[in-house]
Backbone as CSV, one residue per row, in Angstrom:
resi,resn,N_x,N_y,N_z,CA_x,CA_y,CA_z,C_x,C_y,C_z
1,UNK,22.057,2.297,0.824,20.979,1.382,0.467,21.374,-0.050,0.769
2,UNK,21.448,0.034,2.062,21.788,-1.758,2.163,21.139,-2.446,3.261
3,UNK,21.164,-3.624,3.482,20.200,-4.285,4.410,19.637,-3.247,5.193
4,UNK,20.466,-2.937,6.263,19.601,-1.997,7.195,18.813,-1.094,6.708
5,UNK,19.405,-0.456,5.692,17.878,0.467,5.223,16.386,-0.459,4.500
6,UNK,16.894,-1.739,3.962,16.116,-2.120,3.598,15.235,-2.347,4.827
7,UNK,15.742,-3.547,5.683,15.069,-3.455,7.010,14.790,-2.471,7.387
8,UNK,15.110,-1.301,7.444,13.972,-0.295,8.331,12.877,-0.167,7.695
9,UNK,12.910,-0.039,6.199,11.911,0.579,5.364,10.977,-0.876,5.524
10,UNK,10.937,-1.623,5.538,10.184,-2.948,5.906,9.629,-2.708,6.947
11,UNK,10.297,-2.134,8.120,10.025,-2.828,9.587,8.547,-1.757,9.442
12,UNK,8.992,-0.085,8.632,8.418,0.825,8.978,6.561,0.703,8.098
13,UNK,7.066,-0.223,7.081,6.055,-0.540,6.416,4.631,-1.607,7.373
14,UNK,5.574,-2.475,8.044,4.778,-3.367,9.274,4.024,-2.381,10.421
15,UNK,4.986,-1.542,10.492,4.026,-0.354,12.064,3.261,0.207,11.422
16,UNK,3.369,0.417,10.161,2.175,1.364,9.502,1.180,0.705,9.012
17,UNK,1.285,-0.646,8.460,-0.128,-1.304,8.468,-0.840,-1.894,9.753
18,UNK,0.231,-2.372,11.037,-0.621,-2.482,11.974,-1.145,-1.575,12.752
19,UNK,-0.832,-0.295,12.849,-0.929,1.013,13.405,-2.244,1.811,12.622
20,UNK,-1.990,2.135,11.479,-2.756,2.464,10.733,-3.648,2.084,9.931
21,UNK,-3.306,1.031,9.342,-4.197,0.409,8.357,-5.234,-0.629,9.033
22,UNK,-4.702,-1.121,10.089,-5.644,-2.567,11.080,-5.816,-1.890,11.843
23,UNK,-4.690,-0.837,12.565,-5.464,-0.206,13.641,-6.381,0.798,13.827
24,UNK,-6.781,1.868,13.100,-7.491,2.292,12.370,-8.840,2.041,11.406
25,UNK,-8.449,0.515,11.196,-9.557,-0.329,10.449,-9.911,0.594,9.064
26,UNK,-8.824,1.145,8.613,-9.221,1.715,7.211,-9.515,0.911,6.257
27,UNK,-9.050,-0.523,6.745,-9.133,-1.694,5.607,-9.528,-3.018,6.459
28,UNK,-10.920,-2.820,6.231,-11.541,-4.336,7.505,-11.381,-5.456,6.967
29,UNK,-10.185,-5.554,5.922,-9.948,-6.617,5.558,-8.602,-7.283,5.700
30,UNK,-7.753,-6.365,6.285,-6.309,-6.294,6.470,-5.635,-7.083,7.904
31,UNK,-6.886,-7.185,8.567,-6.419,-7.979,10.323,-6.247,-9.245,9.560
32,UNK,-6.950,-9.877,9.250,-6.855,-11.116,9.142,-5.917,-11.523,8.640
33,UNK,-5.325,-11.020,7.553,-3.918,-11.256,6.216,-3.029,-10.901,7.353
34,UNK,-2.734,-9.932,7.831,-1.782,-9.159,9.095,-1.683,-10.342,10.199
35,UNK,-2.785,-10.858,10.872,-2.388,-11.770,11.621,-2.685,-13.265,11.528
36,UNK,-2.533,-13.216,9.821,-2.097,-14.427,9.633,-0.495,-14.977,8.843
37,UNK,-0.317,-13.497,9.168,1.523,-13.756,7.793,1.448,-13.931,6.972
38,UNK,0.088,-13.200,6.464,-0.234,-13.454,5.253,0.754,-12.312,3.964
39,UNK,1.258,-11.573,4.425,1.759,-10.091,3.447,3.276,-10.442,3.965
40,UNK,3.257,-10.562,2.076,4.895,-10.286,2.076,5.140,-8.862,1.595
41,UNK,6.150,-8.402,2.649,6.790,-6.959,2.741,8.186,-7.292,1.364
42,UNK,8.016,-6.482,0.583,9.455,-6.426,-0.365,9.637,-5.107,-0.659
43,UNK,11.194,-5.046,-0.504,11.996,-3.953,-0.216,12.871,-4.268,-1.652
44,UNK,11.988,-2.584,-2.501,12.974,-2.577,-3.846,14.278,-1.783,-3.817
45,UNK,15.982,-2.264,-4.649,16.456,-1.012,-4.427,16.006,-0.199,-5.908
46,UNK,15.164,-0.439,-6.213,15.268,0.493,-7.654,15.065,2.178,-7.204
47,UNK,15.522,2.863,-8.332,16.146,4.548,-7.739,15.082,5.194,-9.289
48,UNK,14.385,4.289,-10.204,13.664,4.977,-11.389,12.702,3.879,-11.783
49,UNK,11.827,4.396,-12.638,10.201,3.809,-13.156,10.853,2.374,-13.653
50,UNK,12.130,2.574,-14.511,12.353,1.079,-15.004,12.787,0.628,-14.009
51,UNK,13.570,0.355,-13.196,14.226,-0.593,-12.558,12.848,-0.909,-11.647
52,UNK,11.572,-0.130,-11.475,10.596,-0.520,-10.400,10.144,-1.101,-11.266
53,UNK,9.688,-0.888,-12.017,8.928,-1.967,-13.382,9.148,-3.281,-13.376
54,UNK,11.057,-3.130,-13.458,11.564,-4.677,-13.224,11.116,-5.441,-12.580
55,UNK,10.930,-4.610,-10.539,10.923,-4.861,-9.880,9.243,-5.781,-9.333
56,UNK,8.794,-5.214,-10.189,7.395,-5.054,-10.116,6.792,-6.373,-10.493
57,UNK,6.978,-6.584,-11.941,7.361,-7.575,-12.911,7.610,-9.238,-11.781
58,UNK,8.869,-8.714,-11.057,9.287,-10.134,-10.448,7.933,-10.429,-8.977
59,UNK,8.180,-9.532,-8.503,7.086,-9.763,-7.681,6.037,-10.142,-7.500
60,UNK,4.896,-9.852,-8.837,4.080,-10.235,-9.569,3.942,-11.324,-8.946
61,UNK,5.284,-11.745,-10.045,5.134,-13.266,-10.189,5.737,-14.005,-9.560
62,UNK,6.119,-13.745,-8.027,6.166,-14.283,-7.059,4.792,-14.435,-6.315
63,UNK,3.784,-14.023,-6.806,2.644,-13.405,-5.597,1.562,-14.514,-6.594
64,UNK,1.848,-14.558,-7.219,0.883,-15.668,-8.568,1.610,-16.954,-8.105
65,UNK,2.983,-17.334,-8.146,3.169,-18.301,-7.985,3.218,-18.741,-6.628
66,UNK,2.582,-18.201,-5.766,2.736,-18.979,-4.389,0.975,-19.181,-4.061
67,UNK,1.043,-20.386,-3.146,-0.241,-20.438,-2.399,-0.250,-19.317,-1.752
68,UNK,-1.752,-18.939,-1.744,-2.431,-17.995,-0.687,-2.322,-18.554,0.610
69,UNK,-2.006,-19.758,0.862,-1.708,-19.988,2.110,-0.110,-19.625,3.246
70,UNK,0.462,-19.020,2.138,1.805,-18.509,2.299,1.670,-16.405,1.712
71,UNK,1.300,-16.632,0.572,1.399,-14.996,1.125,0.403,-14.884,0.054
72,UNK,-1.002,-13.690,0.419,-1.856,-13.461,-0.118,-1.855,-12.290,-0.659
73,UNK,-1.110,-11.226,-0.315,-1.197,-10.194,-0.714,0.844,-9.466,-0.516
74,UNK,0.856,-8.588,-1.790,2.360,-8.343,-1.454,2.592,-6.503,-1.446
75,UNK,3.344,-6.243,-0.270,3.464,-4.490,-0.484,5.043,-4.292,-0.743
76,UNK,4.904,-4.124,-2.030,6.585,-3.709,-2.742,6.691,-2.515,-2.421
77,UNK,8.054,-2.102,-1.845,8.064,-0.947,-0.770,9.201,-0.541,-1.343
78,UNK,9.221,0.989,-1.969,10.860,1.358,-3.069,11.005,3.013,-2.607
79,UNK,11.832,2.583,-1.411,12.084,4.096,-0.867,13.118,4.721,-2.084
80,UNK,13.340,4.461,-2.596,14.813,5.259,-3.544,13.824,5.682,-4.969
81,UNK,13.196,5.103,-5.198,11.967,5.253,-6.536,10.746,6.258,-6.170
82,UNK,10.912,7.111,-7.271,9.125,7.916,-7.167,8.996,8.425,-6.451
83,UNK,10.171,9.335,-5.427,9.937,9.989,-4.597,8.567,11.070,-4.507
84,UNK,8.916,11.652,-5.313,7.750,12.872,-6.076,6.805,12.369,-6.393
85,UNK,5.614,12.866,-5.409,4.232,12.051,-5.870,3.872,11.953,-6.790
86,UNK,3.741,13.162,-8.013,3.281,13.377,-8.987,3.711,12.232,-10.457
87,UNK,5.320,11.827,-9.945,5.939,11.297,-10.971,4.770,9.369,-10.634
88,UNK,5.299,9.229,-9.185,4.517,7.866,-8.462,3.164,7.738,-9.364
89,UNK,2.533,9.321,-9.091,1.146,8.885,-9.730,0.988,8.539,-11.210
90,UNK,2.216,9.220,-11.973,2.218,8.611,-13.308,2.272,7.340,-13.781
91,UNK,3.267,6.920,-12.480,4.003,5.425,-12.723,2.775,4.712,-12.674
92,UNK,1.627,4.847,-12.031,0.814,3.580,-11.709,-0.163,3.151,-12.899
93,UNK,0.349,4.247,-14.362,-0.502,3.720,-15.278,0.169,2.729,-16.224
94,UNK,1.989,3.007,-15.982,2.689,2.125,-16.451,2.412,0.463,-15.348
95,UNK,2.412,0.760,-14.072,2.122,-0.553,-13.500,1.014,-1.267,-13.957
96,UNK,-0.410,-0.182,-14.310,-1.151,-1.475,-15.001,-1.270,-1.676,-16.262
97,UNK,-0.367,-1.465,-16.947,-0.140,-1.703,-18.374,0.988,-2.851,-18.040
98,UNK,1.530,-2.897,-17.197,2.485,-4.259,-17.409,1.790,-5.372,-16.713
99,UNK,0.985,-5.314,-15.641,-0.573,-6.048,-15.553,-0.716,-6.773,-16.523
100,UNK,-1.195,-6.001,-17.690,-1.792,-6.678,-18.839,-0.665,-7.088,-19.663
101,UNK,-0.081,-6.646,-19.681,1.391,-7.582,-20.582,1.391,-8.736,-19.987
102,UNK,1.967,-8.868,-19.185,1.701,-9.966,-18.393,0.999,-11.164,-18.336
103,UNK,-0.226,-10.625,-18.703,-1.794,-11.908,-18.564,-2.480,-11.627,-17.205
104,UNK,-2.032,-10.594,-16.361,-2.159,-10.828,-15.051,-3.484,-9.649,-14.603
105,UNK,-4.472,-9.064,-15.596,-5.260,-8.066,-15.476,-6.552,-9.163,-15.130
106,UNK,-7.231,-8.726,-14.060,-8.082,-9.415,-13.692,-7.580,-10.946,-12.483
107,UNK,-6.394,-10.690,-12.636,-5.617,-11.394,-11.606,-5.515,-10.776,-9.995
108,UNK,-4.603,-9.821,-10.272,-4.028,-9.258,-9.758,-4.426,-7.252,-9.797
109,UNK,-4.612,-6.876,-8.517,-4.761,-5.776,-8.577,-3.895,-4.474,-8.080
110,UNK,-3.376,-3.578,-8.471,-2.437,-2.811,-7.838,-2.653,-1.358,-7.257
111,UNK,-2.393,-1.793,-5.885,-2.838,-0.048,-5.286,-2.126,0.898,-5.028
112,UNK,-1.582,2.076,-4.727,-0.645,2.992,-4.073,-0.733,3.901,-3.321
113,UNK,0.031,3.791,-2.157,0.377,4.316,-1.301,2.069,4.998,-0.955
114,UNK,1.534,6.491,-0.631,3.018,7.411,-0.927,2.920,8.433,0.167
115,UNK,3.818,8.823,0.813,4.071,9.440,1.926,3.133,10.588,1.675
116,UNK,3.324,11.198,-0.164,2.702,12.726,-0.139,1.259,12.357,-1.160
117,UNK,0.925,11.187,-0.806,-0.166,10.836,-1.411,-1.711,11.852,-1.328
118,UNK,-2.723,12.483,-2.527,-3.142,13.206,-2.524,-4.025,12.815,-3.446
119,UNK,-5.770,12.868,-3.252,-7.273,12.527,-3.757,-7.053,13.599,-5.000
120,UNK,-7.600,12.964,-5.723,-7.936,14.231,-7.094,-8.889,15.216,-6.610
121,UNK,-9.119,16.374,-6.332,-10.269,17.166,-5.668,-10.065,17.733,-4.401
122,UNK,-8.842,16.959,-4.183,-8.332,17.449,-2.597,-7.208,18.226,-2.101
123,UNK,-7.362,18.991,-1.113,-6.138,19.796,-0.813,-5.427,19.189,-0.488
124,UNK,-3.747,19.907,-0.574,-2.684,18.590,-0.231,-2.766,18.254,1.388
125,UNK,-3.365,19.015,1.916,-3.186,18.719,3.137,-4.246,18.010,4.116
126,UNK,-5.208,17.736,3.062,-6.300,17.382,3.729,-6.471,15.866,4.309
127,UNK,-6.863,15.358,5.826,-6.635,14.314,6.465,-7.017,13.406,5.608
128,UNK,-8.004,12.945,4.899,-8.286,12.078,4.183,-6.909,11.740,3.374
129,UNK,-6.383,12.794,2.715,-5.654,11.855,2.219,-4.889,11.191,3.023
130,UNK,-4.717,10.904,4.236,-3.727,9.584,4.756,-3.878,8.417,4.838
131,UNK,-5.488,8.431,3.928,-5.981,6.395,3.904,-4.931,6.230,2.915
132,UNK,-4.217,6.888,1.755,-3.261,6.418,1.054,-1.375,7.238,1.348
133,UNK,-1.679,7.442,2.296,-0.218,8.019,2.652,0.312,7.006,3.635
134,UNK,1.742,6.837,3.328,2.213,5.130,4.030,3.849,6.409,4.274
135,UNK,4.534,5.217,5.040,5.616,5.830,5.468,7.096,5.943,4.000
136,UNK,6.859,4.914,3.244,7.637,4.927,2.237,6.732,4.621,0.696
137,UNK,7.312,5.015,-0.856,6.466,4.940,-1.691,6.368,3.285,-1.802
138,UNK,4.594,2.784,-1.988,4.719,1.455,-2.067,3.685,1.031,-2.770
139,UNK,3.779,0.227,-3.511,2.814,-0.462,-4.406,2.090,-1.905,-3.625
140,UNK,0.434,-1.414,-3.678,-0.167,-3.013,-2.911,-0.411,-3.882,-4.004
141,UNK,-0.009,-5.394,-3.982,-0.425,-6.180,-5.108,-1.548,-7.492,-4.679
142,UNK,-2.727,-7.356,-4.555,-3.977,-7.486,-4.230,-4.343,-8.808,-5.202
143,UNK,-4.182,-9.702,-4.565,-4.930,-11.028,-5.665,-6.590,-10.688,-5.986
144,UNK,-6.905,-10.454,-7.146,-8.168,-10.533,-7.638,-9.468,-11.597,-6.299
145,UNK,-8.970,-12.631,-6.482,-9.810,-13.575,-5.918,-10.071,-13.026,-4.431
146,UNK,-9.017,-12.889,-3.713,-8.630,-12.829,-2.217,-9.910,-11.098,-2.402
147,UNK,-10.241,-10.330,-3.317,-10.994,-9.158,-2.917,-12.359,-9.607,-3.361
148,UNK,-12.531,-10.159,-4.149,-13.765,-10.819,-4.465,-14.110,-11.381,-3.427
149,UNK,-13.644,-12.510,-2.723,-14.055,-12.813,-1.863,-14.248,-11.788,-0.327
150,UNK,-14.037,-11.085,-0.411,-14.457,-10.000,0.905,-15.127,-9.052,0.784
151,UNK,-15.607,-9.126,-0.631,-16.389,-8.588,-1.518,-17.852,-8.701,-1.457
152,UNK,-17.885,-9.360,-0.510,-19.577,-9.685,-1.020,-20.845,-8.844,-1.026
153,UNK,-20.197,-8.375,-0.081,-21.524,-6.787,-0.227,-21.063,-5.397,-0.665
154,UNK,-21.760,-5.634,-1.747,-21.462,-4.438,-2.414,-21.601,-2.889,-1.420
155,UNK,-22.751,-2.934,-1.266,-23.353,-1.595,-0.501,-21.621,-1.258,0.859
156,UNK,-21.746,-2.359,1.692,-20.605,-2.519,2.388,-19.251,-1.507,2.350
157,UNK,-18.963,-2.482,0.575,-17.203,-2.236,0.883,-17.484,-0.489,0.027
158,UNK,-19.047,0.050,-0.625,-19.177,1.285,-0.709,-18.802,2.416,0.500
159,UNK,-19.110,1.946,1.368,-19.454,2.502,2.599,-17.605,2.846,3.468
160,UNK,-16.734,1.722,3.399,-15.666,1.968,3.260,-15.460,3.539,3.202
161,UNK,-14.760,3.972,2.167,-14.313,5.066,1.735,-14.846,6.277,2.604
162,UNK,-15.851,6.692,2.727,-16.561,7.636,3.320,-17.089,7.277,4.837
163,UNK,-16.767,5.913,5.145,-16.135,5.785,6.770,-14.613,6.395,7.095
164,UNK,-13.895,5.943,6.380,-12.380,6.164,6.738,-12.233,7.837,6.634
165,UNK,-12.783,8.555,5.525,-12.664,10.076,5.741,-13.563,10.280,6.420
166,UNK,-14.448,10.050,7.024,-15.453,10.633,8.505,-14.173,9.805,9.955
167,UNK,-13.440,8.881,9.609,-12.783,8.494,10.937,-11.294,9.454,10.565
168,UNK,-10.848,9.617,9.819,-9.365,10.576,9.516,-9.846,11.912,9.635
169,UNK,-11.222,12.792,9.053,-11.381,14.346,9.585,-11.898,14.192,11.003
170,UNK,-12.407,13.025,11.673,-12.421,13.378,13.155,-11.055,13.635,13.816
171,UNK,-10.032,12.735,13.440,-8.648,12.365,13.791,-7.800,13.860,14.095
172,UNK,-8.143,14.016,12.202,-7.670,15.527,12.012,-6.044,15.483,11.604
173,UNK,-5.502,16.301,10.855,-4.267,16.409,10.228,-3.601,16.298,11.273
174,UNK,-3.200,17.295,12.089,-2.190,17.094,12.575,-1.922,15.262,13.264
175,UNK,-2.899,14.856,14.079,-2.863,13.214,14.220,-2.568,12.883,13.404
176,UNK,-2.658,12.732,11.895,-2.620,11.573,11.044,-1.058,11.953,10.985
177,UNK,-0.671,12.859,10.866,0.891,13.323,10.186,1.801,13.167,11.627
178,UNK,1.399,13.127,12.573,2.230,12.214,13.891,2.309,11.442,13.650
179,UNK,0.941,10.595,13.626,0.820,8.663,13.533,1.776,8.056,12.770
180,UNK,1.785,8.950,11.007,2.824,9.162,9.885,4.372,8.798,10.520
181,UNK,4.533,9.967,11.322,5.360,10.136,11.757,6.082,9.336,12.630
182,UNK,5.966,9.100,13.634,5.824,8.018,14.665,6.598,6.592,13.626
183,UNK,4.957,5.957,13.125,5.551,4.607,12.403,6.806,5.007,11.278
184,UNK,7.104,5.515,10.947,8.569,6.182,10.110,9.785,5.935,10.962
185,UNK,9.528,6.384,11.814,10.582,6.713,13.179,11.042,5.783,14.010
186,UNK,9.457,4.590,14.187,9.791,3.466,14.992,9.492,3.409,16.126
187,UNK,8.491,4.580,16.036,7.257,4.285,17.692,6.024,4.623,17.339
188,UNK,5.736,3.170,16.786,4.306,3.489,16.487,3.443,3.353,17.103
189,UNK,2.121,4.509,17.280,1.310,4.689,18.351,0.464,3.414,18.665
């Protein structure tokens, strides 16, 4: 667990949002932050729920205390933590409970994305789930304001969701779990 892994798990986090997430347009809101340097990539070493908590905690409030003109949105990226989806998916009710400890509910919003990431209702294998499957487990920390504002049409950002699974079951599993694959590896399509 040392620089270089941190750097890869970073670098691999960058091919997978420009590959997948902008390139793909699963998130028509993500080019702009992407090519403006707007996302800070952070690489946790935490290995359990507390030490990500910690981790979580500081980041926060790195992402509150900076202008949006420096980083608007932050993806805390903890390959050694939460391997096991199931445990990840627990963790994210402790992440927004420390939200609100915090003061930071209605601030700040937190999303997740996990290699074996999986829809409530859905088979594990089913393409859709890869709008939330990323190359390492990672938490998005989403300024309130910055979604409001891209927010404006409701009907719109509805429409989202049930674009991206009509563009991932055209794609089809096996594509998405290359593409997966690929940006992990360091040739992203």
């Amino acid at each position: 667990m040392g620089q270089k892994d941190e750097r890869a798990a970073a670098d691999a986090a960058r091919r997978w949002v420009s590959a997948v997430v902008v390139g793909l347009n699963l998130c028509p809101f993500a080019r702009r932050v992407l090519e403006g340097g707007l996302i800070r990539y952070a690489v946790s070493q935490a290995t359990d729920g507390d030490s990500l908590l910690t981790a979580l905690a500081g980041e926060l409030r790195t992402l509150v205390a900076a202008p949006r003109t420096e980083i608007e949105t932050t993806l805390l990226i903890h390959p050694w933590a939460l391997a096991y989806f199931l445990d990840y998916n627990d963790f994210l009710s402790d992440a927004e409970r420390l939200l609100r400890d915090l003061g930071l509910g209605g601030v700040v919003q937190v999303a997740g994305f996990h290699p074996d990431y999986q829809f409530a209702g859905t088979a594990p294998d089913a393409a859709e789930n890869y709008t939330n499957r990323s190359p390492h487990p990672m938490l998005h920390l989403l300024r309130e304001e910055s979604v409001t504002e891209v927010a404006g049409d409701p009907m719109a950002m509805a429409e989202i969701p049930r674009r991206n699974i009509e563009t991932l079951n055209g794609l089809g599993r096996a594509a998405m779990r290359a593409r997966l694959k690929a940006v992990t590896e360091g040739s992203a399509q």
